[in-house]
BAVEX-368859 format. One record per residue (C-alpha): x, z, y; chain; residue in one letter. Coordinates in steps of 0.5 Angstrom, whole numbers. Layout:
# BAVEX-368859
u=X w=Z v=Y chain=A resn=A
...
# end
This chain:
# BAVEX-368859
u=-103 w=-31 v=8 chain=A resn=X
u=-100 w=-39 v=6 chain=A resn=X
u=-94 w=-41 v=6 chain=A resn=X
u=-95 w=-44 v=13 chain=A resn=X
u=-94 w=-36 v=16 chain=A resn=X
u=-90 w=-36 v=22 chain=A resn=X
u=-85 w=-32 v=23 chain=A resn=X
u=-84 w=-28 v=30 chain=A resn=X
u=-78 w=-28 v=32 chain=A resn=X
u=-76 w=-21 v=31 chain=A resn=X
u=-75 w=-23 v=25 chain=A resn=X
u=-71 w=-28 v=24 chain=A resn=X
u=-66 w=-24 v=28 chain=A resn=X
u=-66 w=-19 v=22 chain=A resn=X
u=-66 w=-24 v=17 chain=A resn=X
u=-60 w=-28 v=20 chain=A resn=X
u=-57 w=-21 v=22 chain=A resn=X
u=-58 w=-19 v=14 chain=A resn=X
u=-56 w=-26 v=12 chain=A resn=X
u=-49 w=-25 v=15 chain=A resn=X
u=-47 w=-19 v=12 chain=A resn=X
u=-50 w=-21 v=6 chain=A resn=X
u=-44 w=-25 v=7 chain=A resn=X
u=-39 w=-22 v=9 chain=A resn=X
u=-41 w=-16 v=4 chain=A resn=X
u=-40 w=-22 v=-1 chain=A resn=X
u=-33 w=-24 v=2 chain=A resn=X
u=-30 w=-17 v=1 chain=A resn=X
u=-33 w=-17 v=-6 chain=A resn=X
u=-28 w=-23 v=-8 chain=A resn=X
u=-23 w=-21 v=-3 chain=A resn=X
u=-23 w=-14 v=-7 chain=A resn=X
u=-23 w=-18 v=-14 chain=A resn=X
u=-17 w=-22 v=-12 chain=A resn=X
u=-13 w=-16 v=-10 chain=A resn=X
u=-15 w=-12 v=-15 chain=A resn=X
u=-13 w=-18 v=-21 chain=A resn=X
u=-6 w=-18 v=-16 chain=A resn=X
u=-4 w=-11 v=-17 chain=A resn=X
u=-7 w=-10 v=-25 chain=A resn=X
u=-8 w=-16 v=-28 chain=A resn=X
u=-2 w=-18 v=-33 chain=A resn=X
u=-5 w=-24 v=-36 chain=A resn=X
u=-4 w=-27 v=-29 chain=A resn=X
u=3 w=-25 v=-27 chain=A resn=X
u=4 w=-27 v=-35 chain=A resn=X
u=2 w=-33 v=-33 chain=A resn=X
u=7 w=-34 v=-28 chain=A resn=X
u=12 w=-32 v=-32 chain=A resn=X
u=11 w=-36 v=-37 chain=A resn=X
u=10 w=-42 v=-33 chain=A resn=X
u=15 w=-48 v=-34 chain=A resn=X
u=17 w=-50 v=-28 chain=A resn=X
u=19 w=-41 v=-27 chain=A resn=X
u=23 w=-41 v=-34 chain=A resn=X
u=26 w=-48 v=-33 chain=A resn=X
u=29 w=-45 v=-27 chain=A resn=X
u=31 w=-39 v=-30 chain=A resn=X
u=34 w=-41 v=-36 chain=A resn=X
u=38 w=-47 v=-31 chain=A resn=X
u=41 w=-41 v=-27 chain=A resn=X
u=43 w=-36 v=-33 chain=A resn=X
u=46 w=-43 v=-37 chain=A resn=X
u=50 w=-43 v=-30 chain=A resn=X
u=52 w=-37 v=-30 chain=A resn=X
u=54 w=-37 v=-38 chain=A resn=X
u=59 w=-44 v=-36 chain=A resn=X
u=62 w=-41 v=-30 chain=A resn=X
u=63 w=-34 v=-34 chain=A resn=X
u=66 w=-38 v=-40 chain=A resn=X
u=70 w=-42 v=-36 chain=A resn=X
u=73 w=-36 v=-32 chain=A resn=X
u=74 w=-31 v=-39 chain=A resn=X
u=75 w=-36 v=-44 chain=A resn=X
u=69 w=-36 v=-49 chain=A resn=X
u=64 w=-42 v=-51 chain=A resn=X
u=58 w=-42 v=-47 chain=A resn=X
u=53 w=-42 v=-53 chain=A resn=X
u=56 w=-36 v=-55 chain=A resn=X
u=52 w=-32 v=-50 chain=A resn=X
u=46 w=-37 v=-50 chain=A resn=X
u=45 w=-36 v=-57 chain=A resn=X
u=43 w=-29 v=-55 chain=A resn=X
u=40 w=-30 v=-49 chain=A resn=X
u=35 w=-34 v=-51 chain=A resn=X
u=28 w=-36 v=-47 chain=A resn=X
u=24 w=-31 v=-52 chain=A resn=X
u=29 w=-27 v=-50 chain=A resn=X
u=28 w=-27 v=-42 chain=A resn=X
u=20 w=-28 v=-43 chain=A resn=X
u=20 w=-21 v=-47 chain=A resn=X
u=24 w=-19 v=-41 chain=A resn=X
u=20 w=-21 v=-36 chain=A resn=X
u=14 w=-18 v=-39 chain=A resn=X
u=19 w=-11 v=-39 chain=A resn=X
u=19 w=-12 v=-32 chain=A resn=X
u=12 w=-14 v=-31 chain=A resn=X
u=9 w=-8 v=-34 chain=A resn=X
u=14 w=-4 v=-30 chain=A resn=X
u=12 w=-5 v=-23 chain=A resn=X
u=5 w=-6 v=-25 chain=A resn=X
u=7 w=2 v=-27 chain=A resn=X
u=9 w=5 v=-20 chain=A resn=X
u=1 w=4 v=-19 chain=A resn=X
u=0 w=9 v=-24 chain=A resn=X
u=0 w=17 v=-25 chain=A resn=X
u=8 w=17 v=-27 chain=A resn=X
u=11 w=12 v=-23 chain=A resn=X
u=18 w=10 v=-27 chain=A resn=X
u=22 w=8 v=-21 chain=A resn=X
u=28 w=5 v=-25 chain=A resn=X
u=28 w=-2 v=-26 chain=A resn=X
u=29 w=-4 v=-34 chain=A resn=X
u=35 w=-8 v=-35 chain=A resn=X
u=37 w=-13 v=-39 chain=A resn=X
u=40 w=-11 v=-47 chain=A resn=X
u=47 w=-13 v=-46 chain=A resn=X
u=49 w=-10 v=-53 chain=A resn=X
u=48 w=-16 v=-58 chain=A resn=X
u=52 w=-21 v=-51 chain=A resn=X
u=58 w=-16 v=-52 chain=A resn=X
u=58 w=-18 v=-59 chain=A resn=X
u=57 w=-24 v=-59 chain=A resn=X
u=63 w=-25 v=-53 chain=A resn=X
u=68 w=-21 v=-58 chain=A resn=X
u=66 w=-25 v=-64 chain=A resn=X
u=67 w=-31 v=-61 chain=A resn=X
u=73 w=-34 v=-63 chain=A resn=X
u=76 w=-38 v=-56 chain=A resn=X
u=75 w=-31 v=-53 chain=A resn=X
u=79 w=-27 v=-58 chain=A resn=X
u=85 w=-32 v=-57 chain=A resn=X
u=84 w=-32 v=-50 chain=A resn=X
u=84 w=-24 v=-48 chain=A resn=X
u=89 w=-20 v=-51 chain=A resn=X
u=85 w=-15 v=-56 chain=A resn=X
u=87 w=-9 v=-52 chain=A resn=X
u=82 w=-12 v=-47 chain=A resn=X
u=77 w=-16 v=-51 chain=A resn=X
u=72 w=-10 v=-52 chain=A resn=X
u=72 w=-8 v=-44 chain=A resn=X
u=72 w=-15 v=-41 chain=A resn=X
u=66 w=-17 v=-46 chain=A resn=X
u=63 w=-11 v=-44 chain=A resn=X
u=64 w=-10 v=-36 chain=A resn=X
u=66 w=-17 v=-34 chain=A resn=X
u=61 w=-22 v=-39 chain=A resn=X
u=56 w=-18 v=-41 chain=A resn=X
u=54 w=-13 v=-34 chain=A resn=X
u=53 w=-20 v=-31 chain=A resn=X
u=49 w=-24 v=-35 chain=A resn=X
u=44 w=-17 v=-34 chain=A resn=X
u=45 w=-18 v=-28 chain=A resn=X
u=44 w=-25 v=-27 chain=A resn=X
u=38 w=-25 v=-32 chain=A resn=X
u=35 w=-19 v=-28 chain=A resn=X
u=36 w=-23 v=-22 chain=A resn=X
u=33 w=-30 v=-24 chain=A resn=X
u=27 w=-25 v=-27 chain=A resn=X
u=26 w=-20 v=-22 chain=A resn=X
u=29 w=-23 v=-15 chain=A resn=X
u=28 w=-17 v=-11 chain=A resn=X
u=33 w=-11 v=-9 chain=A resn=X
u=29 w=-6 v=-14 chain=A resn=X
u=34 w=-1 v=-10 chain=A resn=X
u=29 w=-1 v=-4 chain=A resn=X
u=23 w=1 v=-9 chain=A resn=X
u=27 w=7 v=-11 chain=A resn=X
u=28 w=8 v=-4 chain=A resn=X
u=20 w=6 v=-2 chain=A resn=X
u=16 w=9 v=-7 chain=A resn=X
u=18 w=16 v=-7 chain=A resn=X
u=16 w=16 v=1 chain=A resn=X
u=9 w=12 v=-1 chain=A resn=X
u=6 w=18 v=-6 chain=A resn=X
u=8 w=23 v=-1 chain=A resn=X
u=4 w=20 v=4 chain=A resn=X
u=-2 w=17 v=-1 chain=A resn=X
u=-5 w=18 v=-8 chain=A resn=X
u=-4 w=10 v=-10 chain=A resn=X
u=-8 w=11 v=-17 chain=A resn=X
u=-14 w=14 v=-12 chain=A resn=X
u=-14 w=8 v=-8 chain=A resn=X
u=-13 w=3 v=-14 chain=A resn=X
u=-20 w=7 v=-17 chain=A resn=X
u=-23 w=6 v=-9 chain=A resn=X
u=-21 w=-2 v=-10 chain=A resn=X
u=-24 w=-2 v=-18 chain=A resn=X
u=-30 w=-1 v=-16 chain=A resn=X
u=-30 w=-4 v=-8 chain=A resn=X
u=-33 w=-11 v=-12 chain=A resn=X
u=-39 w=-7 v=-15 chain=A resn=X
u=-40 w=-3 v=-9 chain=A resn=X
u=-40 w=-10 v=-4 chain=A resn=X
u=-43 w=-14 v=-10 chain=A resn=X
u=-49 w=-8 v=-9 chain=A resn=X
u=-50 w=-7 v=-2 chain=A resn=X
u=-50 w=-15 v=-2 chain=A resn=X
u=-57 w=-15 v=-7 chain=A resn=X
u=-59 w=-10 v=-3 chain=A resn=X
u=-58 w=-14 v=4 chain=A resn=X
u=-61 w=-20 v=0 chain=A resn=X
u=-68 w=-15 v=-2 chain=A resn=X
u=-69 w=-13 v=4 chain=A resn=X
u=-70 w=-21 v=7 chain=A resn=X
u=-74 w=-22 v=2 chain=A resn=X
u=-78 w=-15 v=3 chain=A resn=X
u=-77 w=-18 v=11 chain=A resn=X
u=-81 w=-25 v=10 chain=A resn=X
u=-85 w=-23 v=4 chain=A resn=X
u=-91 w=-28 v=8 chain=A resn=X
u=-85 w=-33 v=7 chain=A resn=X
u=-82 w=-33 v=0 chain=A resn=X
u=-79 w=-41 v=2 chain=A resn=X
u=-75 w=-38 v=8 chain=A resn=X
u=-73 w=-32 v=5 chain=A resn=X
u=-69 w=-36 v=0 chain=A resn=X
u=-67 w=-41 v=6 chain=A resn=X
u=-63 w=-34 v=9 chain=A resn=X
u=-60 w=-31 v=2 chain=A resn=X
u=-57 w=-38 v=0 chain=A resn=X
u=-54 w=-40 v=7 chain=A resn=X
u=-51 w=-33 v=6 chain=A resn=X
u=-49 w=-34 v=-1 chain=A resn=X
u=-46 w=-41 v=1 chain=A resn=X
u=-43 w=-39 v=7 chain=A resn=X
u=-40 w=-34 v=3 chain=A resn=X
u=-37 w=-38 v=-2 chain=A resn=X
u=-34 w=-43 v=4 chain=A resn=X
u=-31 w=-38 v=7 chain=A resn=X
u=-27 w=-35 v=1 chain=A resn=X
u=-25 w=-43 v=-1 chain=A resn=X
u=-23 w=-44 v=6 chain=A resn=X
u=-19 w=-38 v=7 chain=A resn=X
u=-16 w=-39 v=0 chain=A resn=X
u=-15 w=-46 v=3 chain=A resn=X
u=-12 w=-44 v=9 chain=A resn=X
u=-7 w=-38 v=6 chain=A resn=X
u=-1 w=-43 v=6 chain=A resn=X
u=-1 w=-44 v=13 chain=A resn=X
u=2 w=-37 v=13 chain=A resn=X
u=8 w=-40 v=10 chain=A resn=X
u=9 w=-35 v=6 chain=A resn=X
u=13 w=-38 v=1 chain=A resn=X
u=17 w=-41 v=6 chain=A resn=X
u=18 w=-32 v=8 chain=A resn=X
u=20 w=-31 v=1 chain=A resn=X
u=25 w=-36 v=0 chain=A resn=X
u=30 w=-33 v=5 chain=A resn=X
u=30 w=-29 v=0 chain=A resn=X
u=30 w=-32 v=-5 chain=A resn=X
u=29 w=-39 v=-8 chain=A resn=X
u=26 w=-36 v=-15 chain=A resn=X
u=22 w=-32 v=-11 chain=A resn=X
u=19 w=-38 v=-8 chain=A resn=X
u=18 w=-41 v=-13 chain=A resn=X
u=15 w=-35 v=-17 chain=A resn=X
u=11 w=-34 v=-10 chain=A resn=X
u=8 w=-41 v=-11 chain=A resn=X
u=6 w=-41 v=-19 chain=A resn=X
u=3 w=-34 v=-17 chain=A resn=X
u=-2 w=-38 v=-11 chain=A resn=X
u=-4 w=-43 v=-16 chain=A resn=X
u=-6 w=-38 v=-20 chain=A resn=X
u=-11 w=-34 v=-14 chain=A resn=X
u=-13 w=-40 v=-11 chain=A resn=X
u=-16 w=-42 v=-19 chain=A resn=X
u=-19 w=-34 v=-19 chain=A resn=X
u=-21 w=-35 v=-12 chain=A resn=X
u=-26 w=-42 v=-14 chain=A resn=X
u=-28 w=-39 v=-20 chain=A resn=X
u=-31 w=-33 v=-16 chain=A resn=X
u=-34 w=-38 v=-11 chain=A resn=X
u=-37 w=-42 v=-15 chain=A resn=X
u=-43 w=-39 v=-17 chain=A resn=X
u=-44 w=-37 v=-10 chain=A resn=X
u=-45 w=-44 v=-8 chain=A resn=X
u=-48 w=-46 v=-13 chain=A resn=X
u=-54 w=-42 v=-12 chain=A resn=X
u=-54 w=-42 v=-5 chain=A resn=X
u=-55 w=-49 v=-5 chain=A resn=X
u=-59 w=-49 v=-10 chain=A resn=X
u=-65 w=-43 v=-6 chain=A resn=X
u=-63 w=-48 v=-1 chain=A resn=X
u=-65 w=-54 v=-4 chain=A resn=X
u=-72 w=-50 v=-6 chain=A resn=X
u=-73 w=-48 v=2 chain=A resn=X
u=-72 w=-56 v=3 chain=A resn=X
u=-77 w=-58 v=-2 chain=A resn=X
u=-81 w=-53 v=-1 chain=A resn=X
u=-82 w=-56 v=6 chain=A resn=X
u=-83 w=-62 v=5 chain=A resn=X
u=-88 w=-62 v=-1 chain=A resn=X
u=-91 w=-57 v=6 chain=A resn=X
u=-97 w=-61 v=9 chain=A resn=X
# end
C-alpha cells in the first residue's frame, strides 16, 4: 500500500456518513455542556448578577422606589439606602440564585427567600422626619407594612423579576410527572457520553481508511470544524429568536438580565468550539500538505 491507494466509493459514503455524525455528536456534546452550566453553574449566573449594568439598574430602581416612598411617609430616603446597600442586594441575589438552582435537586424549597426588612423597619422608626411625620401610635405599623414590605418587595422584583407564585404552582406538578435530579444526572453525563460516541466514530474512520491515513484525517477534521461552525453559528443566530424581546413583555430587567446572561453562553459556546476548530482545520491542513508534497 502507498499513500496513492484509491479509495472505493463505498468508502468514502461511510467515511462522510461517519464524519457527519461525528458532528452532530460533537454538536450535542457542546449543547449538552451549555445547557448544563445554564441549569447548575453559579459562577455563570453570578456573573449576571454581578454585572454592572444589572446592579445599576436594580439600585436605580430601589433608590426610586425608596424616594417615592420617603416622599409619601415622610423619612429620608438615605435612611432606607443606608441599608439597602449593593452588598446587601448582591448577597440577596446569590440567596436567590441558589434557590432556584435548588428546585432541581432532591428537596426543592418552592418558597422563594425574600429580602430582611427588619434592619429597614428600624432604620425607618429611627429616622427623625418620620418620627415627626407619623403620630408614634402608627410609627411601628407604617415602617413595618407600609416602607419596609415594599422595599422587600421592590428589592425581590429588581433581583428576581419573575412571578415566583407560578414556580410554586408548576413545580409540585413537574416532580409529579418527572424525577428532574435524574434527568439533570442523564444531562451531566450527556457531554461524555457525545464526547465518547464522536472518538469512537472518528476511530473507525481511521480503521475505514488505514490505506489513507491523509484522508482519514481530511474526514475527521471536516467533522471537527463543521462542528465548531455550527455551534458558533447557532449561537450567533440565537438572537433572531428575539427572545430578549419575549422577555421584555415581562419584564425590562429580565431582558437586560436575559441579555447579560447570552453574552456569558455565547463566551462558553466559543471556548468550547474553539479547540474543535482549531484541530479540524489543523488535520485539515495536513490532508492538504500532504497532497501536495504527493508526486
Amino acid at each position: 500500500m502507498n499513500g496513492q491507494t484509491r479509495i472505493s466509493w463505498p468508502a468514502r459514503a461511510v467515511s462522510a456518513l461517519l464524519a457527519l455524525l461525528t458532528a452532530l455528536a460533537l454538536v450535542v456534546c457542546c449543547a449538552a455542556m451549555l445547557a448544563h452550566s445554564l441549569l447548575t453553574s453559579t459562577s455563570l449566573h453570578e456573573s449576571v448578577a454581578l454585572d454592572a449594568r444589572v446592579t445599576d439598574a436594580q439600585m436605580e430602581r430601589i433608590t426610586a422606589r425608596a424616594e417615592e416612598l420617603a416622599a409619601k411617609y415622610g423619612f429620608a430616603p438615605q435612611s432606607v439606602l443606608s441599608v439597602v446597600t449593593q452588598d446587601s442586594v448582591t448577597a440577596y441575589s446569590r440567596e436567590v440564585i441558589a434557590w432556584w438552582m435548588g428546585l432541581l435537586g432532591d428537596e426543592p424549597v418552592l418558597e422563594a427567600p425574600a429580602y430582611p426588612t427588619a434592619d429597614i423597619e428600624a432604620a425607618v422608626r429611627a429616622d427623625e422626619l418620620f418620627q415627626a411625620s407619623i403620630p408614634a401610635v402608627q410609627q411601628r405599623t407604617v415602617a413595618r407594612d407600609s416602607v419596609a414590605y415594599e422595599m422587600g418587595r421592590a428589592v425581590s422584583r429588581a433581583v428576581l423579576p419573575l412571578r415566583t407564585e407560578l414556580i410554586a404552582l408548576v413545580m409540585p406538578r413537574l416532580q409529579e410527572r418527572i424525577s428532574l435530579p435524574v434527568w439533570m444526572n442523564r444531562l451531566a453525563k450527556l457531554p461524555l457520553v457525545c464526547a465518547g460516541a464522536a472518538l469512537g466514530l472518528m476511530l473507525m474512520i481511521l480503521l475505514l481508511l488505514r490505506a489513507r491515513p491523509d484522508k482519514a484525517a481530511l474526514y475527521a477534521g471536516t467533522a471537527l470544524a463543521g462542528a465548531a461552525l455550527t455551534v458558533l453559528g447557532l449561537t450567533a443566530l440565537l438572537p433572531l429568536l428575539n427572545l430578549g424581546g419575549m422577555a421584555a413583555e415581562l419584564s425590562d430587567m429580565l431582558a437586560l438580565q436575559c441579555g447579560v446572561l447570552y453574552k456569558g453562553l455565547a463566551l462558553r459556546a466559543l471556548l468550547a468550539a474553539l479547540p474543535l476548530l482549531v484541530c479540524g482545520y489543523a488535520l485539515i491542513f495536513l490532508h492538504q500538505r500532504r497532497r501536495k508534497a504527493r508526486p
